[in-house]
C-alpha positions as CSV (number, residue, x, y, z in Angstrom):
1,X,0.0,0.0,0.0
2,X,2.7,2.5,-0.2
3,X,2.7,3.4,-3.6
4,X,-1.0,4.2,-2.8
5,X,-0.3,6.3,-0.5
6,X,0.6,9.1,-3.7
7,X,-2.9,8.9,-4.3
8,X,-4.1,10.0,-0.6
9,X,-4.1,13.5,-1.8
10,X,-7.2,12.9,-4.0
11,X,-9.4,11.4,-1.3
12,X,-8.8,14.8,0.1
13,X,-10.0,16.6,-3.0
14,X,-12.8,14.4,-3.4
15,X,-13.4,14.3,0.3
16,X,-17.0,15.0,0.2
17,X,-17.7,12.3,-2.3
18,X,-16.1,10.0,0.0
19,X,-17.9,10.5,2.9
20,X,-21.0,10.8,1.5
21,X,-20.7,7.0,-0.2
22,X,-19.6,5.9,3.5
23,X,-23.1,7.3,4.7
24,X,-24.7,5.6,1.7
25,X,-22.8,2.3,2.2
26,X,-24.1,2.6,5.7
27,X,-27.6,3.1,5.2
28,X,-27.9,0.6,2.3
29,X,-26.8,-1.9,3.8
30,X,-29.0,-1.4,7.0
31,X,-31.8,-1.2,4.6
32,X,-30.8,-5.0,3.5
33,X,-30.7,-6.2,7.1
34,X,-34.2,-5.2,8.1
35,X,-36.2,-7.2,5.5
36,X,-34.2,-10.2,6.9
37,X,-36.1,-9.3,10.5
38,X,-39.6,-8.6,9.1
39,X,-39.5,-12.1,7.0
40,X,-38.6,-14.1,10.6
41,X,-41.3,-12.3,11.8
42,X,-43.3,-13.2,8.7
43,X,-42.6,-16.6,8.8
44,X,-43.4,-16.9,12.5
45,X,-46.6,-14.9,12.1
46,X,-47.8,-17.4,9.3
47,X,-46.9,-20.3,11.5
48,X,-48.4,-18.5,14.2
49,X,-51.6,-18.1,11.9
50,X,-52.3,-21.4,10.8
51,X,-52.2,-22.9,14.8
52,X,-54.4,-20.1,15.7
53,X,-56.8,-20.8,12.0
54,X,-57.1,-24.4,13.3
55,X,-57.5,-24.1,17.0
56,X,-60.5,-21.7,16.2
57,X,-62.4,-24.1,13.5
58,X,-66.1,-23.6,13.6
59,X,-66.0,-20.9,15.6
60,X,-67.0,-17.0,14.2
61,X,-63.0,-15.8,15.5
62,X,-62.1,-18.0,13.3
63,X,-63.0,-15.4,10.1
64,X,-61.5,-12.7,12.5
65,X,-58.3,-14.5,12.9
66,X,-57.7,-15.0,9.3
67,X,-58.3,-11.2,8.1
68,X,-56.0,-10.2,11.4
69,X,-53.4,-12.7,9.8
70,X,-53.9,-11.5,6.0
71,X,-53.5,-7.7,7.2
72,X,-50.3,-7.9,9.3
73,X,-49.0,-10.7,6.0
74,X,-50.1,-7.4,3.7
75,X,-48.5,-5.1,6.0
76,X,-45.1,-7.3,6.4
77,X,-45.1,-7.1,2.5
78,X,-45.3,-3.7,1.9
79,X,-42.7,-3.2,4.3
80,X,-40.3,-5.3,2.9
81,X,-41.3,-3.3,-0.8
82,X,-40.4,-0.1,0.7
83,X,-37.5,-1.2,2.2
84,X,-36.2,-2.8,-1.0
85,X,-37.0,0.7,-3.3
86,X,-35.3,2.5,-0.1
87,X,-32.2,0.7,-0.3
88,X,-32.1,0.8,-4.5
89,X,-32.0,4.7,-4.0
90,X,-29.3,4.7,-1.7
91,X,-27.8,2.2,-3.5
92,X,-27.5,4.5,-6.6
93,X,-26.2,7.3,-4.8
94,X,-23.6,4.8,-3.2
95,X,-22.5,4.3,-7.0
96,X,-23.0,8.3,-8.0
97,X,-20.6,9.0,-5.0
98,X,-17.9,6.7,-5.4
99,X,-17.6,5.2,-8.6
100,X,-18.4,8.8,-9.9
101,X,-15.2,9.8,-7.2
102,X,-12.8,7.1,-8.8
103,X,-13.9,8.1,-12.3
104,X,-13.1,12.2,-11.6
105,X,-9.8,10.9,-9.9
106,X,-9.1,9.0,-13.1
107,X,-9.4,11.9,-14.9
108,X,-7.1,14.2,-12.5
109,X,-4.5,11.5,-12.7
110,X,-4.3,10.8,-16.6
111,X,-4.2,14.7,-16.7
112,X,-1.2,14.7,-14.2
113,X,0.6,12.0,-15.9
114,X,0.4,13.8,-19.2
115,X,1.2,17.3,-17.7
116,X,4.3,16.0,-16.4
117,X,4.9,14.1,-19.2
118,X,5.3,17.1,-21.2
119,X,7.8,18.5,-19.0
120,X,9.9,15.8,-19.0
121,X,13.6,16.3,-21.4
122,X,14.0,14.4,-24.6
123,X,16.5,12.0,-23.4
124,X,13.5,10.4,-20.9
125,X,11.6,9.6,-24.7
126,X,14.6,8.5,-26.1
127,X,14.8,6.0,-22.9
128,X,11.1,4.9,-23.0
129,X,9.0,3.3,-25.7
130,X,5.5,5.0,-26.7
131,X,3.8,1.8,-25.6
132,X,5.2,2.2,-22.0
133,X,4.2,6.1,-21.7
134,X,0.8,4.7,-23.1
135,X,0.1,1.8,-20.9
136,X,0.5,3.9,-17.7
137,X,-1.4,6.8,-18.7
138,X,-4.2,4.4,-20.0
139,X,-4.5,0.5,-18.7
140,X,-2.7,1.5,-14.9
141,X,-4.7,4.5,-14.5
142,X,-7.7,2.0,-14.6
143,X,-6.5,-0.2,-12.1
144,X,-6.0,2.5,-9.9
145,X,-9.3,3.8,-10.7
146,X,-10.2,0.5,-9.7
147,X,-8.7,0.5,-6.2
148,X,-10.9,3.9,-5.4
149,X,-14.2,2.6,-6.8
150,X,-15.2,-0.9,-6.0
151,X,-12.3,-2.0,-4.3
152,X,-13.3,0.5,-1.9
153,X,-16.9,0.4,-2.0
154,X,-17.3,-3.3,-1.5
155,X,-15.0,-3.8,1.3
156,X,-16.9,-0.9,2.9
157,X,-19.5,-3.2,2.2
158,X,-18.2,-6.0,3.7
159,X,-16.7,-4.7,6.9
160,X,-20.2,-2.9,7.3
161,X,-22.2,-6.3,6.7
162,X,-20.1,-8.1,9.2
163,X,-20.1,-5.7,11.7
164,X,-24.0,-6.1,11.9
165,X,-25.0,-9.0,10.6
166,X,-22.4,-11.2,12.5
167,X,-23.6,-10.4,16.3
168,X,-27.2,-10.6,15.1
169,X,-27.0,-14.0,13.8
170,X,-24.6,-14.8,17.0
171,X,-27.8,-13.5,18.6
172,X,-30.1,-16.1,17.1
173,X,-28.2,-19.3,17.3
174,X,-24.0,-20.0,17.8
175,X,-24.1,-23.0,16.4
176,X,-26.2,-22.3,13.1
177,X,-24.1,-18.7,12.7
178,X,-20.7,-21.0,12.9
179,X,-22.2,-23.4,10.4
180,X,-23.3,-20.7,8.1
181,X,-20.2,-19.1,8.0
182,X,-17.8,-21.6,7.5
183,X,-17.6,-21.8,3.5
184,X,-17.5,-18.4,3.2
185,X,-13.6,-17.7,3.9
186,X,-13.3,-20.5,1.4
187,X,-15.3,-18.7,-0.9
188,X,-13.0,-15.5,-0.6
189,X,-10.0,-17.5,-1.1
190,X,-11.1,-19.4,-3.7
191,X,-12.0,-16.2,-5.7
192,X,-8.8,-14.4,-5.1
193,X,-6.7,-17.3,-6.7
194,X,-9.0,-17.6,-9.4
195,X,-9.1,-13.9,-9.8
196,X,-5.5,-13.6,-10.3
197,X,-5.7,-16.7,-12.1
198,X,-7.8,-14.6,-14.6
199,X,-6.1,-11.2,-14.4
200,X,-2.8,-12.8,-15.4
201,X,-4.3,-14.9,-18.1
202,X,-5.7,-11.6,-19.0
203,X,-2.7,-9.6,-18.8
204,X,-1.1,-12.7,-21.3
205,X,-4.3,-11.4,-23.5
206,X,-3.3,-7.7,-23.4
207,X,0.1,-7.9,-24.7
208,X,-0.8,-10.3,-27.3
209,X,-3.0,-8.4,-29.1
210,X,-1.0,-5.4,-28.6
211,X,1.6,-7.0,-30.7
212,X,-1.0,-8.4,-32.7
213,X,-2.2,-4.9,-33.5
214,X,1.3,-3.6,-33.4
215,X,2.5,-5.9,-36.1
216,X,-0.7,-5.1,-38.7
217,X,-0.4,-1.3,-37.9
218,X,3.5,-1.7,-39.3
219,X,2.3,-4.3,-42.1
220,X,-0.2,-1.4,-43.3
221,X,2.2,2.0,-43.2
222,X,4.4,-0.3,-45.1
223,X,2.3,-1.6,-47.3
224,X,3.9,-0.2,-50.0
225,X,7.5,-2.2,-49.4
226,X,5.3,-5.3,-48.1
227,X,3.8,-5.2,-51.8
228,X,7.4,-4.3,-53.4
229,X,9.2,-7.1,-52.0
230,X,6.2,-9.8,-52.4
231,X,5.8,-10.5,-48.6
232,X,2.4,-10.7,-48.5
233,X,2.0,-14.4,-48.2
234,X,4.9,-14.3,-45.2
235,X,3.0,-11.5,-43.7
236,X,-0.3,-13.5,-43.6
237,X,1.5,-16.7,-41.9
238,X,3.5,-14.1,-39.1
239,X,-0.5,-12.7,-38.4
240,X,-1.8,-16.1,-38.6
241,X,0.7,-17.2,-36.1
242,X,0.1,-14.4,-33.9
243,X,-4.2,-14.7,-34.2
244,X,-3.2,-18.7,-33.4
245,X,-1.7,-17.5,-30.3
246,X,-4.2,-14.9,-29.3
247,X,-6.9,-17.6,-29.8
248,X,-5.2,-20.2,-27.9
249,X,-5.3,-17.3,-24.8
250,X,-8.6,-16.3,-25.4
251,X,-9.9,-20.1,-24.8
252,X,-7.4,-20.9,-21.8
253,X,-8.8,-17.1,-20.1
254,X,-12.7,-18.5,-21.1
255,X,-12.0,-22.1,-19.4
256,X,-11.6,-20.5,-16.1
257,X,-13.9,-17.7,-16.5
258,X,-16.0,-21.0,-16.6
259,X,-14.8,-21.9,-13.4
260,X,-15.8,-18.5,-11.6
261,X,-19.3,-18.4,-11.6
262,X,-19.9,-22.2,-10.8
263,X,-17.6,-22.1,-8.0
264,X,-19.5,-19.1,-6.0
265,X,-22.8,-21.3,-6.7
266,X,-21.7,-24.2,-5.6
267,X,-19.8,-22.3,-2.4
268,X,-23.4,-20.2,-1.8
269,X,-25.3,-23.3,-2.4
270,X,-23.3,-25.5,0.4
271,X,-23.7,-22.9,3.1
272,X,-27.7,-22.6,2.1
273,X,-27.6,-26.6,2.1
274,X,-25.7,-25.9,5.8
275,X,-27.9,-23.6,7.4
276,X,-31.2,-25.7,6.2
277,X,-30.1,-28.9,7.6
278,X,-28.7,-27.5,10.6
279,X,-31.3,-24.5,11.6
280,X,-33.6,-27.7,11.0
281,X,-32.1,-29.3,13.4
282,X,-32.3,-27.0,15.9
283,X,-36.1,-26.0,14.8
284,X,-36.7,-29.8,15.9
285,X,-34.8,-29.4,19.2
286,X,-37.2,-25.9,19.7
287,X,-34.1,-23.4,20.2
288,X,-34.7,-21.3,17.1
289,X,-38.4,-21.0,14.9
290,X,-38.7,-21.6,10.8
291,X,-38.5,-17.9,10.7
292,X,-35.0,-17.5,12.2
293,X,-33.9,-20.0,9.0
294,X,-35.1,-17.7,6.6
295,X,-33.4,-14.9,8.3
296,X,-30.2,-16.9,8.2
297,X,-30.8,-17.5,4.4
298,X,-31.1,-13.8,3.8
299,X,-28.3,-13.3,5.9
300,X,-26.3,-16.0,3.6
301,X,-27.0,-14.2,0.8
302,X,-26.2,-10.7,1.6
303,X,-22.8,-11.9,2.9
304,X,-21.8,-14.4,-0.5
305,X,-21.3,-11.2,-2.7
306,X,-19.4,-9.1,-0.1
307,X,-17.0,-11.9,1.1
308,X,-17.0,-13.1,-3.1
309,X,-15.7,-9.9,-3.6
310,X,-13.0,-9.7,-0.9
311,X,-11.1,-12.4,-2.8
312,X,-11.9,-9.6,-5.4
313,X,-10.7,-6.2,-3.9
314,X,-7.8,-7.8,-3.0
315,X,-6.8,-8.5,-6.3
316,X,-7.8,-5.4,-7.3
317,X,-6.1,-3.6,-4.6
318,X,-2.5,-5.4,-5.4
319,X,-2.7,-4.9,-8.9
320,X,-3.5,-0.8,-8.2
321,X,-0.9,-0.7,-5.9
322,X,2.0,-2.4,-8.9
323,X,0.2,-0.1,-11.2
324,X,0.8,3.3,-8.9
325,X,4.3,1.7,-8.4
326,X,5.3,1.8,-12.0
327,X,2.9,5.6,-12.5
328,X,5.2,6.9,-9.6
329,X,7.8,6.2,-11.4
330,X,7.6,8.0,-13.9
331,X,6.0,10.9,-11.9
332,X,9.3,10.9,-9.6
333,X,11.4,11.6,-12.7
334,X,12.4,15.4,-12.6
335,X,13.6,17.5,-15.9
336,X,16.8,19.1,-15.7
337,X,15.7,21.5,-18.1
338,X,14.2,24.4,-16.0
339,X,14.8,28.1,-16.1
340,X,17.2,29.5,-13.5
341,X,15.9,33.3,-13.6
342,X,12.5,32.9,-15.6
343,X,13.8,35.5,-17.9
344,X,11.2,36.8,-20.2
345,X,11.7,39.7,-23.1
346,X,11.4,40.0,-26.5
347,X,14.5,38.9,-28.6
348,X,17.2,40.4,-31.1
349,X,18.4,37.9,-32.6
350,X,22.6,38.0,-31.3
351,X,23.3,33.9,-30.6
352,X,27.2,32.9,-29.1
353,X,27.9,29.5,-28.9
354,X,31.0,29.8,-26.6
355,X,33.1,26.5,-26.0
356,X,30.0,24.5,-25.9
357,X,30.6,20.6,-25.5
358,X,27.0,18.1,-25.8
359,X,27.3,14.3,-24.8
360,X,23.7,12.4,-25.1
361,X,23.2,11.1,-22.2
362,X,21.3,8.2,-22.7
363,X,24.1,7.0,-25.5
364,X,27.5,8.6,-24.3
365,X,28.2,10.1,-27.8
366,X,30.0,13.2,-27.8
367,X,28.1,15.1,-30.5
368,X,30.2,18.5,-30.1
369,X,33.4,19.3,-29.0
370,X,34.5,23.3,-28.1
371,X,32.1,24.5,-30.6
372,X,32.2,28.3,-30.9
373,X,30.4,30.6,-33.0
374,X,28.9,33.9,-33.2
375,X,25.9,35.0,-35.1
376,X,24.5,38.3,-35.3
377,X,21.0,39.8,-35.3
378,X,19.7,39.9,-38.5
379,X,22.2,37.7,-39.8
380,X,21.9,33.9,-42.0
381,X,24.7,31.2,-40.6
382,X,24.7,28.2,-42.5
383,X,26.4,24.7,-40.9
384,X,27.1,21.7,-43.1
385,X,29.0,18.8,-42.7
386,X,28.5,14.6,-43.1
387,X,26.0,12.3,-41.6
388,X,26.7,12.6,-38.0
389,X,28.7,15.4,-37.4
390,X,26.7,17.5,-35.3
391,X,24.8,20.0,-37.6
392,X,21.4,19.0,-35.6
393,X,22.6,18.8,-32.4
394,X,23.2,22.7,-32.7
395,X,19.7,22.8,-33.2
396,X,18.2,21.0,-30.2
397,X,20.4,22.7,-28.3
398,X,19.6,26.2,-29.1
399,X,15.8,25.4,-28.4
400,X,17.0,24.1,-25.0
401,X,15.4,20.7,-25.7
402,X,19.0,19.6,-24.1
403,X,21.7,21.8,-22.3
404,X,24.8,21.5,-23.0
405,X,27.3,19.5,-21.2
406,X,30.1,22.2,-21.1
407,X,30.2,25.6,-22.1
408,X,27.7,28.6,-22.6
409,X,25.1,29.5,-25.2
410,X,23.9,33.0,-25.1
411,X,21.2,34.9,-26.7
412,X,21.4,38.7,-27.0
413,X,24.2,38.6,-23.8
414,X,21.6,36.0,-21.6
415,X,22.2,32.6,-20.9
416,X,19.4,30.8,-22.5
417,X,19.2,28.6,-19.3
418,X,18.2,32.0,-17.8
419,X,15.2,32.3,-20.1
420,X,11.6,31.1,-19.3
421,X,11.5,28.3,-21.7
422,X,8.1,29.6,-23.1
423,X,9.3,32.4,-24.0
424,X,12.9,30.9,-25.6
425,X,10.7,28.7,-27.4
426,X,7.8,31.2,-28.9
427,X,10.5,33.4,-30.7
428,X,12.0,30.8,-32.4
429,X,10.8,29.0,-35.4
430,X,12.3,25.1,-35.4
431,X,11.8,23.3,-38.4
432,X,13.1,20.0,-37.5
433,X,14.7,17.3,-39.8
434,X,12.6,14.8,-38.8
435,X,9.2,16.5,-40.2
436,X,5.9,15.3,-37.9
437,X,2.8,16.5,-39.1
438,X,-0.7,15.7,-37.1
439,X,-3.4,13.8,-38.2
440,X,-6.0,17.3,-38.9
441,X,-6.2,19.2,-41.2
442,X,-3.3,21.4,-43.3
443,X,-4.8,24.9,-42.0
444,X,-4.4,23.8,-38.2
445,X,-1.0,21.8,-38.9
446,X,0.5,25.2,-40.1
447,X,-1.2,27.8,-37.4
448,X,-0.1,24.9,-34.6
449,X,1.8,27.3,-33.0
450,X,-0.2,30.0,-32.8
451,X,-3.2,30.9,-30.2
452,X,-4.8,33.7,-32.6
453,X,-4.4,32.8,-36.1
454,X,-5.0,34.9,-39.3
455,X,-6.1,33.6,-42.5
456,X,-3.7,36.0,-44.3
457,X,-1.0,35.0,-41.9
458,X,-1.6,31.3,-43.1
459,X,-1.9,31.8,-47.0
460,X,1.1,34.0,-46.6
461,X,3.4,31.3,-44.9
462,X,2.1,28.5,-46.9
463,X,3.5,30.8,-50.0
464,X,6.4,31.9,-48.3
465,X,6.9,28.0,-47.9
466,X,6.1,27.6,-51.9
467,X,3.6,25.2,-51.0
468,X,0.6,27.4,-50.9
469,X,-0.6,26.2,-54.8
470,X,-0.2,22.8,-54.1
471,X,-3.0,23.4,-51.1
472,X,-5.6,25.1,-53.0
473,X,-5.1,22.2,-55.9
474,X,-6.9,19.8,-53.3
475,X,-10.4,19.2,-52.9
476,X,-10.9,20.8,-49.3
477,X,-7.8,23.0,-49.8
478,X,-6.7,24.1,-46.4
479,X,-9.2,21.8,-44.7
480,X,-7.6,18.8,-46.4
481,X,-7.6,16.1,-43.4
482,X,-3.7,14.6,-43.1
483,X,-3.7,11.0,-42.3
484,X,-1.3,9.6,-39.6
485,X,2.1,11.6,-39.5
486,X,0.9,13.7,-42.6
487,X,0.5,10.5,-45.3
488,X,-1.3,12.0,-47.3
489,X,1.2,14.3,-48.8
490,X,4.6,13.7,-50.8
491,X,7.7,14.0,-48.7
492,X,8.9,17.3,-49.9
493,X,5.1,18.7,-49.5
494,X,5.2,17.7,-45.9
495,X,8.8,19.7,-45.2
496,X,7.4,22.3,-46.6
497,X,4.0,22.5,-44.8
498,X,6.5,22.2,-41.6
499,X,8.4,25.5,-42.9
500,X,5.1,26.9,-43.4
501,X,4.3,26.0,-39.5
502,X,7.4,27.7,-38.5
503,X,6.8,30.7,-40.3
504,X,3.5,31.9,-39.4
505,X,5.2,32.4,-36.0
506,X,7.4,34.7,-37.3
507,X,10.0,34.1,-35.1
508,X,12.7,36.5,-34.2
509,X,14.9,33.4,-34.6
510,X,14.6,30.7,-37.5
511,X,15.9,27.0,-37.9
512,X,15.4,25.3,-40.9
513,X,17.4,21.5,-39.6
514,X,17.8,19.9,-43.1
515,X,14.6,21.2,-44.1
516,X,14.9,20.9,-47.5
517,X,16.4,17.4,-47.8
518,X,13.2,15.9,-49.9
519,X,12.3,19.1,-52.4
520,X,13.4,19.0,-56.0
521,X,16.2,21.5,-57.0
522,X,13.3,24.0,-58.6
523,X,11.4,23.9,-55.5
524,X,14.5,24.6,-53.0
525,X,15.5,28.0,-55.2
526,X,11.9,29.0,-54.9
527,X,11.7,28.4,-51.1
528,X,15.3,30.2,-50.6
529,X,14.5,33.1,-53.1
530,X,11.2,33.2,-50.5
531,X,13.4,32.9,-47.7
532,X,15.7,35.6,-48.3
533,X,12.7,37.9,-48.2
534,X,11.8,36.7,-44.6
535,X,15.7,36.1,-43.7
536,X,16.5,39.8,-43.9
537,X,16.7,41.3,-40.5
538,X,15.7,37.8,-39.2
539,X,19.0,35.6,-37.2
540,X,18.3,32.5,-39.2
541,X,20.2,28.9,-38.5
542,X,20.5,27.0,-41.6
543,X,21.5,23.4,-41.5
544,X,22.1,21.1,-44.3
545,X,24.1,18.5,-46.3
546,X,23.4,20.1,-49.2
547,X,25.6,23.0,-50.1
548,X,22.9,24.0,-52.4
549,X,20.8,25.2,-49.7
550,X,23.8,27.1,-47.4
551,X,25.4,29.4,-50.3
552,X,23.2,32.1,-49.3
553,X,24.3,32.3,-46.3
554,X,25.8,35.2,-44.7
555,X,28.5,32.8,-43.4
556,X,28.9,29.1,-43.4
557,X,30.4,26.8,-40.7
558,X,31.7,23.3,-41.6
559,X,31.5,20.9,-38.6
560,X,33.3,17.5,-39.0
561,X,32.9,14.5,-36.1
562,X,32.0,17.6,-33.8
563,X,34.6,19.8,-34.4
564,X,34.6,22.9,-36.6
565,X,37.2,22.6,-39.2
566,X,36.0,25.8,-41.4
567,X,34.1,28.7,-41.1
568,X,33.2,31.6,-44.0
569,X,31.4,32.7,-46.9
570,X,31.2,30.6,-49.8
571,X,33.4,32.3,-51.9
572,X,36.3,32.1,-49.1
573,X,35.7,28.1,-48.7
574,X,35.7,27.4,-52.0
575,X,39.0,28.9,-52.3
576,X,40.3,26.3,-49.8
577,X,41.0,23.3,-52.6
578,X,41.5,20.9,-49.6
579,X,38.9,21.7,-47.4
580,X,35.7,19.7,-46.5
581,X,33.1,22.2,-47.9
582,X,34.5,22.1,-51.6
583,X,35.1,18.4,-51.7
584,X,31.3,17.9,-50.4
585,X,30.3,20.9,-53.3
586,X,32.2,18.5,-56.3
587,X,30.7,15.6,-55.0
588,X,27.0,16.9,-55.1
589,X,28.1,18.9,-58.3
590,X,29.1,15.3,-59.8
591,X,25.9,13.6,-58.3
592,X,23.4,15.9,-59.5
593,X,25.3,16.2,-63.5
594,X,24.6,12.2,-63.2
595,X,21.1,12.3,-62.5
């Protein structure tokens, strides 16, 4: 239970809930003992009656003692009918209170979870699959949602029951109460093996079918190379394979699922069989009446659910508490990336990278090495360099979604771990190299990052992005739904839809990350000729392999393995016959005469 204990604070929020199912619980359930009282008295009335109908026999009382017998009978019945639609009332605001109080606390917790989520640095998503972030936010918020609603509710229940039902039938008859009583801990047991029995084979279910569902979800993105390689038959036989195994699951969880319902039966059944034969032995010796049996049956009854469902709860309340073990978790991991003066003004544009060193830390490479560089307001710096060198890592860096290991990065003569990272982020425009669009449509892909947007201020980014005629070309132009991660467009229409998004900002800072990677030649001179327009008295970051996209920069830096080895205009590199930056210009020079 000490995971559980996180979740104390929300039975304090939801306090009044809470209390008000205990009073519920509590009145319920005496509504449920009572009837058991009026039918003894019932049964011993009509018992009573009949002696009384037959010692009277040809008399005139005898017509009086049958309507006196009928009345009080009526009246017994009307009791037990008012008592029963009584106790359904309370019974639904028992429900209305508490599963209504585990269902808000649901909520309040999934909203946690993904608050915090959002806070948390890169390098905890680069640690943790999107199935694990998903299973806690969805399946073990549910069993702790469990743990507040009936868990709760039905060992209030049961506590409740026993506390007054036990001494009453103690009352009655000690033998008969011991009798009656005696399957029922078997019962309990019984049902919390089987229970766990069923949640594990259940749990077996779960992760089948979320590979199951996994695997098809891949074999349809891919269809296209499924189809190109002629897989489909070996695709049908892995998803045959996995349905096979599914199957198999699903009829080993149904086999004992048969097992539950015919084992409380037979369970209820032997302490019913217990209390007849024994409460008939003692109506024989004259210590209890027919009436007290009938109670005692009532009493049976009420008790099989509540003591069938402590086997139940306390399932229910060990698989919360591993659930709210593995939420906490995640919930006790702290980001590193927080502000250290909340700085928050409007930006020039004047970036230093001074000696700044970046490890990941999840992976131990050592992306940059005593990188510095300056770059004005208003002014375009290119960076370029092989697969791997770094060029990106300047990127993430500058937008703070890391901090660097060693060194200092400073905007306009502030630290940017001195900024509020709301307002680092909302003047600068990120186009990253790995382009994600939402599944919605074009218009609120590109105004995503905007909390007012213009419909002029859309048009003109989506032309600014040289993507704007493609857009009006489709059916529902701007309304055009995406499918998932943006499949519905080409790759090059996709990067520039993501320009487009990071242009209707406009951002006092701009980084294009290998944003142009998937465009035809034609449509990168149109973007940068549309660019240089929004460039001018902009501080833009350009980063590319392609030295097609970097000439027009103001200055270029060429970062090899980390390191810069040169840094200039493109006239001045060029002039350097050895150096990296001409020998990747001839090689794209030579690739693009072959093509």
């Amino acid at each position: 239970m000490s995971a559980l204990s996180a979740t104390n604070k929300y039975l304090f929020r939801y306090k009044w809930h809470f209390l008000g199912g205990i009073l519920f619980v509590a009145l319920s359930t005496l509504l449920a003992i009572f009837p058991a009282q009026i039918v003894r008295y019932a049964f011993d009335l009509v018992s009573e009656g009949i002696d009384l109908y037959h010692l009277f026999a040809g008399t005139s009382s005898q017509g009086e003692v049958y309507s006196l017998f009928g009345r009080n009978v009526l009246l017994y019945g009307i009791l037990i009918i008012v008592l029963a639609l009584l106790r359904g009332i309370f019974l639904f605001f028992m429900r209305q209170t508490l599963i209504v109080m585990s269902r808000h606390i649901e909520n309040d917790q999934k909203n946690e979870i993904y608050q915090h989520y959002q806070t948390l640095p890169l390098a905890f998503y680069r640690r943790h699959s999107t199935g694990d972030l998903m299973s806690r936010i969805s399946e073990d918020v549910g069993r702790v949602r469990m743990y507040f609603g009936p868990a709760i509710m039905y060992f209030m229940q049961l506590v409740l029951l026993f506390v007054l039902i036990v001494p009453l039938m103690f009352m009655v008859n000690v033998k008969l109460t011991i009798y009656t009583l005696l399957p029922l801990p078997i019962l309990s047991v019984s049902i919390f093996y089987v229970n766990n029995l069923i949640e594990k084979k259940s749990d077996e279910i779960q992760r089948s079918l979320s590979g199951m569902t996994t695997f098809v979800q891949e074999a349809f993105s891919g269809i296209r190379v499924l189809k190109s390689f002629v897989r489909e038959q070996d695709s049908h036989q892995q998803f045959a394979r996995a349905s096979n195994e599914y199957k198999e699951k699903s009829l080993s969880l149904n086999f004992v699922n048969s097992l539950f319902f015919p084992l409380i039966m037979f369970l209820v059944g032997l302490s019913t069989i217990v209390t007849v034969y024994v409460g008939g032995q003692e109506v024989i010796r004259g210590t209890i009446t027919t009436g007290s049996i009938a109670e005692f049956l009532i009493y049976v009854n009420l008790l099989t659910w509540p003591v069938t469902a402590l086997g139940w709860t306390s399932s229910l309340v060990q698989r919360a508490e591993a659930s709210q073990a593995r939420i906490n978790e995640f919930l006790d991991q702290k980001t590193d990336i927080v502000s250290q003066q909340n700085i928050e003004q409007e930006m020039v544009g004047d970036i230093v990278f001074d000696n700044v060193s970046f490890t990941y830390p999840d992976t131990g490479i050592q992306a940059l090495h005593n990188v510095s560089f300056r770059i004005r307001p208003g002014q375009t710096l290119a960076v370029i360099g092989n697969t791997g060198s770094g060029k990106s890592t300047v990127a993430v860096l500058l937008c703070r979604l890391f901090d660097v290991t060693t060194g200092t990065i400073r905007i306009d003569g502030v630290d940017v771990r001195d900024y509020s990272l709301n307002s680092l982020r909302e003047q600068i425009g990120y186009v990253p190299q790995d382009v994600f669009l939402f599944s919605d449509s074009i218009r609120n892909n590109i105004n995503f990052g905007l909390n007012n947007p213009t419909e002029e201020r859309m048009q003109q980014a989506a032309k600014d992005a040289n993507v704007y005629d493609n857009i009006i070309r489709f059916p529902e132009g701007f309304d055009t739904k995406l499918g998932e991660r943006g499949i519905t467009l080409s790759g090059g229409q996709k990067q520039r839809v993501s320009i487009a998004r990071a242009l209707v900002k406009e951002p006092k800072i701009l980084i294009l990350d290998d944003s142009l990677s998937a465009v035809d030649t034609n449509t990168e001179n149109a973007i940068l000729d549309a660019l240089q327009r929004i460039m001018h008295n902009r501080t833009s970051l350009i980063i590319s392999h392609r030295v097609s996209s970097v000439k027009l920069a103001d200055e270029i830096l060429v970062l090899d393995d980390g390191v810069i080895v040169q840094h200039g205009t493109h006239e001045v590199l060029m002039q350097d016959a050895d150096g990296l930056y001409r020998a990747l210009y001839e090689r794209q020079l030579q690739s693009e005469d072959a093509a």
